[in-house]
N, C-alpha and C positions, 0 to 999 in steps of 0.2 A: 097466490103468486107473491113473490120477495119483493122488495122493492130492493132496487138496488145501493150498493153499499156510497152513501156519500163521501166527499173528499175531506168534510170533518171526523168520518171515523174512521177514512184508510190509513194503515199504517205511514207515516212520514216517508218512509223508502220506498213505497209505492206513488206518490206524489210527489216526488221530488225534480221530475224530470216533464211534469206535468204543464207547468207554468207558462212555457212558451209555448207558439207554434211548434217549433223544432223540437223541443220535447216532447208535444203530444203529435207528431208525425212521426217522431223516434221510436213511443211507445205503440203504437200500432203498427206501424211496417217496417221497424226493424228487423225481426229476423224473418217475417213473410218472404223481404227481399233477398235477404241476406240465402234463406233457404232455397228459393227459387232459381237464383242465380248460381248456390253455388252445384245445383242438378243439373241447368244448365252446363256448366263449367265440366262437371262428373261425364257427363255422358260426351259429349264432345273431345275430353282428353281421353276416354277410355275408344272414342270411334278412330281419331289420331293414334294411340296405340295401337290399335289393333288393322292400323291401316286402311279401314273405312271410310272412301272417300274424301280424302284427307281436303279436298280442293273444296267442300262446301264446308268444314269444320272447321281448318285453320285459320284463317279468320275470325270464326265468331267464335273461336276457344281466347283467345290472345283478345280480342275485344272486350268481350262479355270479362274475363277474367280481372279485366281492370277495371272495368268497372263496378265488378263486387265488389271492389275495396273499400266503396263508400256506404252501404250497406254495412258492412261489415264493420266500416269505424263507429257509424251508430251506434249498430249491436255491442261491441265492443264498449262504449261511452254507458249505453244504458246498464250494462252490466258490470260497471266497472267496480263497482261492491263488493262481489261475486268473485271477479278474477284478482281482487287485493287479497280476498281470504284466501282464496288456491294457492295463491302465491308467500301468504303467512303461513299457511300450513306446509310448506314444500312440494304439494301436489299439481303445483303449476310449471316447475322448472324441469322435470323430469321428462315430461311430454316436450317442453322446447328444447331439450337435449338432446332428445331422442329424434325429431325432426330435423333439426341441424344436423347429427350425424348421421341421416340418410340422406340429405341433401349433399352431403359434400362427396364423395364418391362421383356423383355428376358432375360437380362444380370443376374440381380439380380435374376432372379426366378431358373435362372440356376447354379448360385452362393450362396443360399439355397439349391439347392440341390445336392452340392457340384459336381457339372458339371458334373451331371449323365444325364442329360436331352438329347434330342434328341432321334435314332430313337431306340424303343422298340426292334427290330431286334437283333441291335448290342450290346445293353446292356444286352438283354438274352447268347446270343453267349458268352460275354464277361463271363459271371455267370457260366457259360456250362463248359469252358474249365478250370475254376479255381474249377472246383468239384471232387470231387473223382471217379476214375471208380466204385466204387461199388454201389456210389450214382447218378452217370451218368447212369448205368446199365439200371436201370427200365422205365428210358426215353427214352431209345432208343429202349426198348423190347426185351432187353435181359441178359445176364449175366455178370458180371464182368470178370468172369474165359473167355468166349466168346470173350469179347474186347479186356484181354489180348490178343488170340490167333492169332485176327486179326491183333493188332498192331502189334505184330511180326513176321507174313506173311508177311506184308507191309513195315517191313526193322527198324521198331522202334524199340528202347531200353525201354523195358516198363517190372519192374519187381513184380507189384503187385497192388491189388484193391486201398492201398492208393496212387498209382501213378494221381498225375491232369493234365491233356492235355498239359496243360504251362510247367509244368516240364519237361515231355517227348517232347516239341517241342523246352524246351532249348537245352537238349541235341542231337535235331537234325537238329538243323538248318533250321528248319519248321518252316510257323504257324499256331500254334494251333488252327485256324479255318479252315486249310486244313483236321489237324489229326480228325475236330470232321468229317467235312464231310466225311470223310472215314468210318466213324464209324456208319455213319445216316443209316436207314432201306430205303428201295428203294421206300416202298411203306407206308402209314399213318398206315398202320395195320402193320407193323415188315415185311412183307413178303419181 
């Protein structure tokens, strides 16, 4: 059996990040994390694509995806060696050209249309609680006078048909996508 190789005869670029804690936490779980999380990340934006359950995935895509960054600055630190040559050689700039230019096509189509874009779900939702109850009424199947009665079973301050879900969720420290589900029919027919 070897023994293994001492830090008098590692190369200096392999010890160099060694010194601290933070450097030898860097050089162990840097890209462990970095790779874990961004599987995580892969598989949760590929389940959001493809419309799989989007209600247990959006969340921990948007979550998880932030906090790879810190991972990933590590990784990025530990290797920073590595990506100064890619970057001397010109094989570093090609790839962040090429990702910028597919990013913008999103960017810009999204910024036309004044960052309404993404998912249909949330933009309706968002339409829903900025309406009036008399105009929310007929969506839901049923009456203004009715939704009053509910919201204030349900502990809301709601004083008439021009009342909009956002108003009465300022003044209750709700939000207004809690008060509409309250409000939704149980079943697709009102029942």
């Amino acid at each position: 059996m070897e023994a293994p190789e001492s830090s008098a005869t590692a190369p200096a670029s392999a010890t160099k990040h060694t010194d601290t804690a933070l450097g030898s936490f860097t050089n162990r779980y840097a890209t462990p994390l970095t790779t874990g999380l961004f599987a995580v990340s892969a598989i949760s934006g590929i389940a959001l694509f493809l419309h799989w359950a989007p209600g247990l995935f959006h969340e921990m895509h948007e979550w998880l995806s932030v906090v790879l960054l810190a991972p990933f600055g590590l990784h990025a630190w530990r290797n920073w060696k590595s990506l100064t040559l890619y970057a001397k050689r010109g094989t570093l700039v090609l790839p962040l050209i090429a990702a910028v230019a597919v990013a913008m096509p999103f960017a810009v189509s999204g910024w036309r249309e004044g960052g309404s874009g993404g998912n249909p779900a949330f933009r309706t939702m968002a339409l829903m609680t900025q309406a009036r109850l008399a105009d929310l009424a007929p969506i839901l199947h049923t009456t203004p006078d009715a939704l009053l009665t509910t919201l204030r079973r349900e502990g809301y301050q709601a004083s008439s048909g021009n009342d909009t879900l956002d108003t009465i969720a300022a003044g209750s420290g709700k939000p207004a996508s809690a008060i509409l589900f309250t409000l939704m029919p149980r079943s697709p027919n009102g029942e």
